[in-house]
C-alpha positions as CSV (number, residue, x, y, z in Angstrom):
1,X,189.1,-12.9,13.7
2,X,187.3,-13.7,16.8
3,X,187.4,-16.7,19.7
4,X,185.0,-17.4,22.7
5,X,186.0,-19.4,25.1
6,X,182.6,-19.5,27.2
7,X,180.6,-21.2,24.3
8,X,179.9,-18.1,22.6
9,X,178.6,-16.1,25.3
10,X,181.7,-13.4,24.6
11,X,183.9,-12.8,21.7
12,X,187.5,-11.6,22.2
13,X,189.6,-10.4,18.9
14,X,192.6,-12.3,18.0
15,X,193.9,-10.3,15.3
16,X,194.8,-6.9,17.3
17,X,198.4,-7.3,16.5
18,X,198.1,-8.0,13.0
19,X,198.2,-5.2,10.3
20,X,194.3,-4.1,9.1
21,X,195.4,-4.7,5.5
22,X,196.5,-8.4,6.2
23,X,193.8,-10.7,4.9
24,X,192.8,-13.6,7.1
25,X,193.4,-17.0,5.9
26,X,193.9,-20.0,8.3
27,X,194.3,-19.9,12.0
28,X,195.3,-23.2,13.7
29,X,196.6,-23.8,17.3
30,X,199.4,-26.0,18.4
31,X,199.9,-26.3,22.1
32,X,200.0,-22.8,23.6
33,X,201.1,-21.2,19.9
34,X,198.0,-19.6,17.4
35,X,199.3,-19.6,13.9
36,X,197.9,-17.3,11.3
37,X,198.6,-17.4,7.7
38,X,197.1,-14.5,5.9
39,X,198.0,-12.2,2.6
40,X,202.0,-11.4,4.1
41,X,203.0,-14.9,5.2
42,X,202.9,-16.8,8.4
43,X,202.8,-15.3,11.7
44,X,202.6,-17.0,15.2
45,X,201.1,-15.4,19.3
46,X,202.3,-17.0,22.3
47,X,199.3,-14.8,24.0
48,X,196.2,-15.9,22.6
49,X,196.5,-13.3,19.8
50,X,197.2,-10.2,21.5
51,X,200.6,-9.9,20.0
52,X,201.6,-11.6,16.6
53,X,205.4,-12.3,15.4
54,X,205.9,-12.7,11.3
55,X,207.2,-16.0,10.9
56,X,207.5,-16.5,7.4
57,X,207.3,-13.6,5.1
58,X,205.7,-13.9,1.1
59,X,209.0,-12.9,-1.0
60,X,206.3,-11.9,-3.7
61,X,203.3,-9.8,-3.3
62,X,203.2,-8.5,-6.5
63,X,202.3,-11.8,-7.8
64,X,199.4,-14.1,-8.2
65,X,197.5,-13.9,-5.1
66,X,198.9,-17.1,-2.6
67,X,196.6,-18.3,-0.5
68,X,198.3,-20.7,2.9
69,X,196.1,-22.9,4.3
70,X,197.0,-24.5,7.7
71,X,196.8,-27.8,9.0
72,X,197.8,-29.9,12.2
73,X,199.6,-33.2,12.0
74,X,200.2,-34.6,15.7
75,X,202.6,-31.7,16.8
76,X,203.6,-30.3,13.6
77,X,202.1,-27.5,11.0
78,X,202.1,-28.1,7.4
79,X,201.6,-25.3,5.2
80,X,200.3,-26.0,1.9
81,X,200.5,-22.9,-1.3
82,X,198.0,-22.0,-3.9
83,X,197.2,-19.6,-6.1
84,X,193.8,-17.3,-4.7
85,X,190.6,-18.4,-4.2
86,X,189.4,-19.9,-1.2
């Protein structure tokens, strides 16, 4: 997971603090705050993704495969749960 904020002249990873074996889902940004969902839960950077806090932890990996997509509504984050695919 990558962001330029020159129009695309550089690229500067996001998801350094994030575990390798985390799989990328959503990213969305409120105000200064990046939120990630991926394959363990929710996680939020006040840094511009340097550094990544769990915010809300899957209860059940062993599961089907949940898949949280992200999405803005004025200043608040819905999360919405499936099952896999994309």
């Amino acid at each position: 997971m990558r962001n330029s904020t020159d129009d695309g002249k550089t690229w500067q990873r996001l998801d350094v603090g994030l575990l390798p074996i985390q799989s990328i889902q959503d990213v969305v940004q409120v105000g200064k705050y990046l939120f990630c969902s991926h394959s363990k839960g929710i996680s939020k950077s006040a840094d511009g993704g340097k550094s990544w806090e769990l915010i809300y932890a899957l209860k059940n990996n062993n599961g089907p495969s949940v898949r949280i997509n992200l999405l803005i509504y004025e200043q608040s984050i819905i999360a919405i749960f499936g099952e896999g695919g994309c």
